[in-house]
C-alpha positions as a Markdown table, in Angstrom:
| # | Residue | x | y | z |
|---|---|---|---|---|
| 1 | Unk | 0.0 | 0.0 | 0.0 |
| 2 | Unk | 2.7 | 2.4 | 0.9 |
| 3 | Unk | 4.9 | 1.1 | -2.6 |
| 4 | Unk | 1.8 | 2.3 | -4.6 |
| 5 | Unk | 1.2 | 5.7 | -2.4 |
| 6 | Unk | 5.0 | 6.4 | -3.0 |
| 7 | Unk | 4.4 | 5.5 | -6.6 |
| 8 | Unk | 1.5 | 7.5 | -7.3 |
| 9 | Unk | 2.7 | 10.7 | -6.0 |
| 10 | Unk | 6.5 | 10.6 | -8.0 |
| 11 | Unk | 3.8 | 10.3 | -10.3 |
| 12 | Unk | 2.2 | 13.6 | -9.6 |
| 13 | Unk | 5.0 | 15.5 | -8.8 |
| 14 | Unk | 6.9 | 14.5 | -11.9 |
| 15 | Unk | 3.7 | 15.4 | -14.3 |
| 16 | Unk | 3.0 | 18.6 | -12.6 |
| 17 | Unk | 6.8 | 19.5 | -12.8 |
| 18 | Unk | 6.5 | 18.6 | -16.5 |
| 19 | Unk | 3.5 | 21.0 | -16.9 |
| 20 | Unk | 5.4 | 23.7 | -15.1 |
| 21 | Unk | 8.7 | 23.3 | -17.7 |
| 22 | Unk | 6.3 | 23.3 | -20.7 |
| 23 | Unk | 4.2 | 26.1 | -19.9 |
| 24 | Unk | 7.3 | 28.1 | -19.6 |
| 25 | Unk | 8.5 | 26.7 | -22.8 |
| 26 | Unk | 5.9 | 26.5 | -24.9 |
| 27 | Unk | 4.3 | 29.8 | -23.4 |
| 28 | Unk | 3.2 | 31.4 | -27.0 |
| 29 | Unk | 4.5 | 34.9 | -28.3 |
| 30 | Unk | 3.3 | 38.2 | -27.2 |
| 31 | Unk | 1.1 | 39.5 | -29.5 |
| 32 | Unk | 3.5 | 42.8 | -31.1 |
| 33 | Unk | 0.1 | 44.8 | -32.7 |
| 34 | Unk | -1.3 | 44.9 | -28.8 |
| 35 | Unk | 1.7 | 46.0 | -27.8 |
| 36 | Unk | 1.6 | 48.9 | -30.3 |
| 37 | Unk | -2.0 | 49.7 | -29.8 |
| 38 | Unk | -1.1 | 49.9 | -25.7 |
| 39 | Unk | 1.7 | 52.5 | -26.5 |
| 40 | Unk | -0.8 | 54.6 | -28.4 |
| 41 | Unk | -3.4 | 54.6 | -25.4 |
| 42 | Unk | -2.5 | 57.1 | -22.7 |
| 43 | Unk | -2.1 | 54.0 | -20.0 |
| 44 | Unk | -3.9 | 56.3 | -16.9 |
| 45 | Unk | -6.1 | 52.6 | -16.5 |
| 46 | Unk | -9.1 | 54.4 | -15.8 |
| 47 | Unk | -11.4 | 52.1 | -17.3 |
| 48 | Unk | -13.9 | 54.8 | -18.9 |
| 49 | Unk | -13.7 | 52.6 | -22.1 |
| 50 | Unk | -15.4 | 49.7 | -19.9 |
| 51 | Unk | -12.4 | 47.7 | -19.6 |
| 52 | Unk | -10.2 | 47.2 | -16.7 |
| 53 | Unk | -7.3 | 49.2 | -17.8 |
| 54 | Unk | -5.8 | 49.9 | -21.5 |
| 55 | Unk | -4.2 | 46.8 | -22.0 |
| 56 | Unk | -6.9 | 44.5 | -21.6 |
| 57 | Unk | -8.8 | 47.8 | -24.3 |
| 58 | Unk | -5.8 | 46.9 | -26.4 |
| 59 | Unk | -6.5 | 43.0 | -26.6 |
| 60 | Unk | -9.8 | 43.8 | -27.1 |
| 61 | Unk | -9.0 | 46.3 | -30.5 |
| 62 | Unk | -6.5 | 43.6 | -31.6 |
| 63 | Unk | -9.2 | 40.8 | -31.8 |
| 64 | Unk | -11.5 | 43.4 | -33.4 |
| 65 | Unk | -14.2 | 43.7 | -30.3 |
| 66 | Unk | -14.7 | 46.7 | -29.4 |
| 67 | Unk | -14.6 | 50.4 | -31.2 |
| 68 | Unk | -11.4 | 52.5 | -31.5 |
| 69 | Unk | -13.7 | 55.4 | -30.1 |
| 70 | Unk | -13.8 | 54.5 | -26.2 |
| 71 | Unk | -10.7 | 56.1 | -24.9 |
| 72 | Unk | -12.3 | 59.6 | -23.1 |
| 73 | Unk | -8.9 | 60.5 | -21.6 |
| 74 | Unk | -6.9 | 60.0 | -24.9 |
| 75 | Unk | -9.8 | 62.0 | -27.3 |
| 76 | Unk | -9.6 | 62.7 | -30.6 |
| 77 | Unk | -6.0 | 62.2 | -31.2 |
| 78 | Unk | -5.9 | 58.8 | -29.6 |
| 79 | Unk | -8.8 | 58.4 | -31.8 |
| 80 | Unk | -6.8 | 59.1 | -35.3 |
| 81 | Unk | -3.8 | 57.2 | -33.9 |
| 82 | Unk | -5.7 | 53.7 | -33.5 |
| 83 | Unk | -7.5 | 53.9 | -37.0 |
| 84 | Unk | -3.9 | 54.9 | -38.6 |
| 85 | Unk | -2.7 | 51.8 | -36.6 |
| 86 | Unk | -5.5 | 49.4 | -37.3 |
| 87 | Unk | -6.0 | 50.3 | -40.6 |
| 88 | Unk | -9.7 | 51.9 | -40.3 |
| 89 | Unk | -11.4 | 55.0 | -40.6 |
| 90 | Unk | -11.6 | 57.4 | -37.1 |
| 91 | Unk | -14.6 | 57.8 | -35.5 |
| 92 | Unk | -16.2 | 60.7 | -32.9 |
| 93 | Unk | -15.9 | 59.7 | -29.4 |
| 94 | Unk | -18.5 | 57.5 | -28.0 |
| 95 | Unk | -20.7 | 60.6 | -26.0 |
| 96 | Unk | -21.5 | 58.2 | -23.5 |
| 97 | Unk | -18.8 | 56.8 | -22.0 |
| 98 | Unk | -18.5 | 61.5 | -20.2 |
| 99 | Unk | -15.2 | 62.9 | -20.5 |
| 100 | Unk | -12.1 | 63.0 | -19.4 |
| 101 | Unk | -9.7 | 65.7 | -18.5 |
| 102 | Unk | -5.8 | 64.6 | -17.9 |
| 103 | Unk | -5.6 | 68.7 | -16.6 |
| 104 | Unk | -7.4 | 67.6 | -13.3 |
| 105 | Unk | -6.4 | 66.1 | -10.4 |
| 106 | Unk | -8.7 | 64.7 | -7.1 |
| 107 | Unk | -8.6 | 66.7 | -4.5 |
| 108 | Unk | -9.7 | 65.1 | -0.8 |
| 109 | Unk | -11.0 | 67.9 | 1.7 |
| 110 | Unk | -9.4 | 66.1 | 4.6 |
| 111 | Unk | -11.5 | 67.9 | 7.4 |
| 112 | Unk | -14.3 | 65.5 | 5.7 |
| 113 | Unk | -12.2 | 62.5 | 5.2 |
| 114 | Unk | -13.6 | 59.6 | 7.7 |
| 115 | Unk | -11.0 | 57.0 | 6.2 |
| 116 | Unk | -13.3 | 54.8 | 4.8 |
| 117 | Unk | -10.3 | 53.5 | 2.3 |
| 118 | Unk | -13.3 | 53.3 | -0.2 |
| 119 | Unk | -11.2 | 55.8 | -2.7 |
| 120 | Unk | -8.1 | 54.0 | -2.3 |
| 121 | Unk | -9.5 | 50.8 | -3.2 |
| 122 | Unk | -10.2 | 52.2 | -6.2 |
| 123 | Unk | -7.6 | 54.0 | -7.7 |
| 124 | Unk | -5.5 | 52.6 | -10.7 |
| 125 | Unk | -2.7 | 54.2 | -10.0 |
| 126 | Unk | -2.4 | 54.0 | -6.1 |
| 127 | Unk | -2.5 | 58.0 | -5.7 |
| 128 | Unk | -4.8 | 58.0 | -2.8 |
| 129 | Unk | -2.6 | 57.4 | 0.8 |
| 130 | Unk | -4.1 | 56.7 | 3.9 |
| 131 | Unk | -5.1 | 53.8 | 6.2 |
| 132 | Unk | -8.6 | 53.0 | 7.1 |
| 133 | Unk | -10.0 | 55.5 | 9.5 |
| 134 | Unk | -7.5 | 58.1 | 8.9 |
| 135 | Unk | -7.2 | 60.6 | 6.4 |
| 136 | Unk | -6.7 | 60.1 | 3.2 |
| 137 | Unk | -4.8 | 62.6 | 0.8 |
| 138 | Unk | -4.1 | 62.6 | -3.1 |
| 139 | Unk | -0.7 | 62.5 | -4.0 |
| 140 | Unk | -1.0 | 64.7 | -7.1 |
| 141 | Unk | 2.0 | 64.1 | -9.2 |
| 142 | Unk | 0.0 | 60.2 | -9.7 |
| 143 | Unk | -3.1 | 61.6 | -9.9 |
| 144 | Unk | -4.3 | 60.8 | -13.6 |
| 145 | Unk | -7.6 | 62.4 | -13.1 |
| 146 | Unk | -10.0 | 59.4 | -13.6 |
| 147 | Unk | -12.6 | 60.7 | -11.5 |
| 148 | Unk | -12.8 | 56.7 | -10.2 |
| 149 | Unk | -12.5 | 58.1 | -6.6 |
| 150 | Unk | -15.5 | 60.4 | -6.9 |
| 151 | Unk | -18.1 | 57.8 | -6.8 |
| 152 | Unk | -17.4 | 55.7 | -4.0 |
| 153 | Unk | -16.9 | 58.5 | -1.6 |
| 154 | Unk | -19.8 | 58.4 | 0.7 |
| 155 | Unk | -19.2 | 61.6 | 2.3 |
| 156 | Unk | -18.3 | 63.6 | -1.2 |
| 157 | Unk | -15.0 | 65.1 | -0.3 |
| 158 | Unk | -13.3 | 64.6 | -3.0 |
| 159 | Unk | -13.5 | 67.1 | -6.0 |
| 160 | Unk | -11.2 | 67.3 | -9.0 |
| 161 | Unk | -9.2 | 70.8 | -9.4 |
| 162 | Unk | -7.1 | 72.1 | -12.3 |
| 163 | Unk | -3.7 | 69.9 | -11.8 |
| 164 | Unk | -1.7 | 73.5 | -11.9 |
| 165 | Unk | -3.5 | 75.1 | -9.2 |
């Protein structure tokens, strides 16, 4: 009984250290053309296009899903640089999906802060710092300006401002 439990798990081990070799090996090549449509978006991973963040927007252009259109924070001349890279004609941006300003930055009034880390948890770019039930603050040189923090707050302090003021 022991012989075959010994047996069986060399077994085991060895296949599952064979899958580990072979998906390094055999791991298939990175797609260049979502590369190249990546470097064209602005990469603030605000998800106003209704993705999680440009590169997964990126995939979705390379495998033809989704509109060139849906990129609020890169406008018109994101717009012109995806249809010269994808071959097709530039369309307005999608009215829908609000706008986008990279000039702004969030702004927490931190007399109203209560800490609740729901802004933080949200943030792309991790340019929110605080601990839960503390203050929070923006640390504006990350700030991209994706108005993701403005929702969650359930005590509205958090406003976007020019970035130069």
């Amino acid at each position: 009984m022991i012989t075959g439990t010994v047996i069986l798990g060399g077994l085991a081990l060895t296949l599952a250290l064979l899958l580990l070799i072979s998906a390094r090996v055999l791991k298939p090549p990175p797609d260049p053309i979502v590369d190249r449509i990546e470097s064209a978006l602005p990469r603030i991973q605000c998800a106003q296009c209704g993705f999680p963040g440009c590169r997964a927007y990126a995939e979705a252009l390379a495998a033809d899903d989704t509109d060139i259109n849906r990129c609020p924070p890169g406008g018109d001349e994101t717009i012109r640089r995806l249809a010269e890279l994808l071959g097709c004609e530039a369309k307005p941006m999608q009215e829908d999906l609000g706008e986008a300003n990279l000039d702004q930055v969030a702004r927490i009034d931190e007399s109203l802060c209560i800490g609740c880390n729901l802004c933080a948890r949200v943030c792309p770019v991790d340019a929110i710092a605080g601990i839960s039930q503390m203050m929070h603050t923006v640390i504006a040189n990350y700030c991209t300006g994706c108005e993701l923090c403005l929702t969650p707050c359930p005590v509205d302090c958090i406003e976007l401002r020019p970035r130069d003021a």
